[in-house]
C-alpha positions in Angstrom: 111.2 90.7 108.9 113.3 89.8 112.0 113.9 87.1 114.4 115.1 89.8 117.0 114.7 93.4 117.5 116.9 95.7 115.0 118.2 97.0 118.5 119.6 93.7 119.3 121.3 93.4 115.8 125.9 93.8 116.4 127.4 95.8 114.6 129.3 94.1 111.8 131.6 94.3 108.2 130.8 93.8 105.0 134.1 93.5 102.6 134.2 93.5 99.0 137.0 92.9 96.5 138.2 90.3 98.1 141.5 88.4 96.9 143.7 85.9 98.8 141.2 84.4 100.7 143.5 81.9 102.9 141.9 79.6 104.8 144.7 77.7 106.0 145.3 79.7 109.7 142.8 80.7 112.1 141.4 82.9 111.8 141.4 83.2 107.6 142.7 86.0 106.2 142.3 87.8 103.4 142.6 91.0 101.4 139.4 93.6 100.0 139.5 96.6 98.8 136.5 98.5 101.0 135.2 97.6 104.2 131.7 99.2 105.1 130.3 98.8 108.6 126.9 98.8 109.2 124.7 99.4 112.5 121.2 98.9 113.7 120.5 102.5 112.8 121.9 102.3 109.0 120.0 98.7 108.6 117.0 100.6 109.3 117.5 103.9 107.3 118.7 101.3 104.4 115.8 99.0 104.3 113.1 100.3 105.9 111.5 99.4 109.6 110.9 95.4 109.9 107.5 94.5 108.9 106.5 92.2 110.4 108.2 92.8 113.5 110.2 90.7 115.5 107.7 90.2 118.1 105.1 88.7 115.4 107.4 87.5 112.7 107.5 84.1 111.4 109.6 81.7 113.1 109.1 78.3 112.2 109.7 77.6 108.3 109.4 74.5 106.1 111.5 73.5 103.5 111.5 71.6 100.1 115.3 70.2 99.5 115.8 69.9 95.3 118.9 67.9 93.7 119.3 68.9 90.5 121.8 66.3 88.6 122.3 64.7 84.7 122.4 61.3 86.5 120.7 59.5 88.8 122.2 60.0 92.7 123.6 56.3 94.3 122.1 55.4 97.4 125.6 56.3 99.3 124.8 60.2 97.4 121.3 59.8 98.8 122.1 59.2 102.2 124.5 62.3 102.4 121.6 64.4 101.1 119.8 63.3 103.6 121.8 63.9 106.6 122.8 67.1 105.5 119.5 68.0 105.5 118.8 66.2 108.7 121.4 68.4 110.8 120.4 71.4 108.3 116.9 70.8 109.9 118.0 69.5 113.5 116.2 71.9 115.9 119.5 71.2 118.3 123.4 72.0 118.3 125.0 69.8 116.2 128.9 68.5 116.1 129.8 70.1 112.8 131.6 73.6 112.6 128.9 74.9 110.5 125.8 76.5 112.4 122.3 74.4 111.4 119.4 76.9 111.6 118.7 76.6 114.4 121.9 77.4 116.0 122.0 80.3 113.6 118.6 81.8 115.1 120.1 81.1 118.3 117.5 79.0 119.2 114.7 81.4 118.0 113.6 79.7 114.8 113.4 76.2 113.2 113.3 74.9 109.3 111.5 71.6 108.7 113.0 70.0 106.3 110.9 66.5 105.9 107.5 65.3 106.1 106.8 67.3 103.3 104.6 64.5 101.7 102.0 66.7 104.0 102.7 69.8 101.7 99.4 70.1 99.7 99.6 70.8 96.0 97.6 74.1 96.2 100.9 75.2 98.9 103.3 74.3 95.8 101.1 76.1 93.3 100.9 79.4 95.4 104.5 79.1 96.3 105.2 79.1 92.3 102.9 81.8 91.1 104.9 84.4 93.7 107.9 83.7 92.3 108.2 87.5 90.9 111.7 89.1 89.2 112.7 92.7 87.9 114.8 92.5 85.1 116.5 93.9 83.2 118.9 95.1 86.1 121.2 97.1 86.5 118.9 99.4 84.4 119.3 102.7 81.8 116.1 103.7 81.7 113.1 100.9 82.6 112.1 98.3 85.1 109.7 95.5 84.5 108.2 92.8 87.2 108.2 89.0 85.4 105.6 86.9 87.9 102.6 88.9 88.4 99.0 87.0 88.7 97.4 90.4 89.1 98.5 94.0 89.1 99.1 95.7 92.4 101.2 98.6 93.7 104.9 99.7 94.1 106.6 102.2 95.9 110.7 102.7 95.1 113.3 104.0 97.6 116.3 105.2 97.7 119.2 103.8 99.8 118.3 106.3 102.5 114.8 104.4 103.0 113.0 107.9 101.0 110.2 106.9 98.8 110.6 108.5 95.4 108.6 107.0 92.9 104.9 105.1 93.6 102.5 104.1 90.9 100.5 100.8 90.2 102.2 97.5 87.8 101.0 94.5 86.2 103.2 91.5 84.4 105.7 92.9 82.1 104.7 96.8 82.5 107.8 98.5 82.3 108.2 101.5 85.2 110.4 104.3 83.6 113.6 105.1 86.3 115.2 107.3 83.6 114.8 110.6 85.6 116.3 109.0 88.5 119.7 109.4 89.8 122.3 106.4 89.3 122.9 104.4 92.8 121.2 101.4 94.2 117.5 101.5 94.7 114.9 99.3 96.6 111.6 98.4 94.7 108.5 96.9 97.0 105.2 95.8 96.0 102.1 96.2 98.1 102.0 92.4 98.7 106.0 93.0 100.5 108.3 91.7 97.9 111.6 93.7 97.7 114.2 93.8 95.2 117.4 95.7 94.8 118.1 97.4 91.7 120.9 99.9 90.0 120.2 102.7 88.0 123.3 103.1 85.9 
């Protein structure tokens, strides 16, 4: 799923091994020990063609802000929550350095992030029941799914975007990956979840 057509996506870098971050100058700095650059074409031959495209993907989102504390927030914590989530969810430019979402869409998309005494129950249930994981990974030898209401099928990948491997799963059925090469694999269920893995 994209916002914009995997034509329109720059070029860019991804580091890794990064040490001495310094954000002191502008711009930061910092040292890594690879640099890997990917295009439109590699994003595609990596993971796959967008589905659904750009042209019918979704573009308006809500969402459902959590704290998660030992003690009970003050009503001066509260109110920062709350504006953080109010520019977070501003479908404008706002004054901060840090792009909301809907500066980072470039206008395209929006993320609601209030009014959510609207969100039925059922929404909340549904959400929770697709809340699937693989473990254990990285792997040996097996793969299992943790989340499944109902079995359904699975295709794996390789990082070139080949399918290797398809079959049918259900909750906790492991999926041997023994016979497979070590590297970084993509997993996807017929219902479109995706997960990385690594055969070791």
């Amino acid at each position: 799923m994209g916002m914009i057509p995997i034509t329109d996506v720059a070029d860019f870098d991804v580091f890794t091994g990064v040490s001495n971050f310094d954000t002191s100058g502008d711009p930061y700095t910092f040292d890594a020990t690879k640099k890997t650059t990917y295009t439109a074409s590699s994003l595609e031959a990596l993971l796959g063609k967008r589905n659904p495209s750009s042209n019918t993907s979704q573009k308006n989102f809500r969402a459902l802000i959590m704290v998660l504390t030992d003690t009970a927030l003050t009503n001066e914590q509260w109110k920062v929550v709350n504006d953080h989530s109010r520019v977070f969810g501003s479908p404008a430019a706002d004054v901060t350095p840090i792009y909301n979402f809907w500066e980072a869409t470039n206008g395209k998309g929006t993320i609601k992030t209030d009014e959510l005494n609207n969100v039925t129950l059922s929404t909340i249930k549904n959400t929770a029941i697709e809340n699937i994981v693989i473990y254990p990974n990285p792997t040996d030898d097996f793969i299992q799914f943790y989340g499944l209401n109902k079995p359904q099928g699975y295709s794996i990948y390789n990082i070139h975007g080949k399918e290797i491997i398809t079959g049918n799963i259900d909750n906790n059925q492991k999926i041997e990956v023994k016979s497979i090469k070590s590297g970084i694999y993509f997993i996807k269920t017929e219902h479109g979840k995706r997960f990385k893995f690594t055969r070791k």
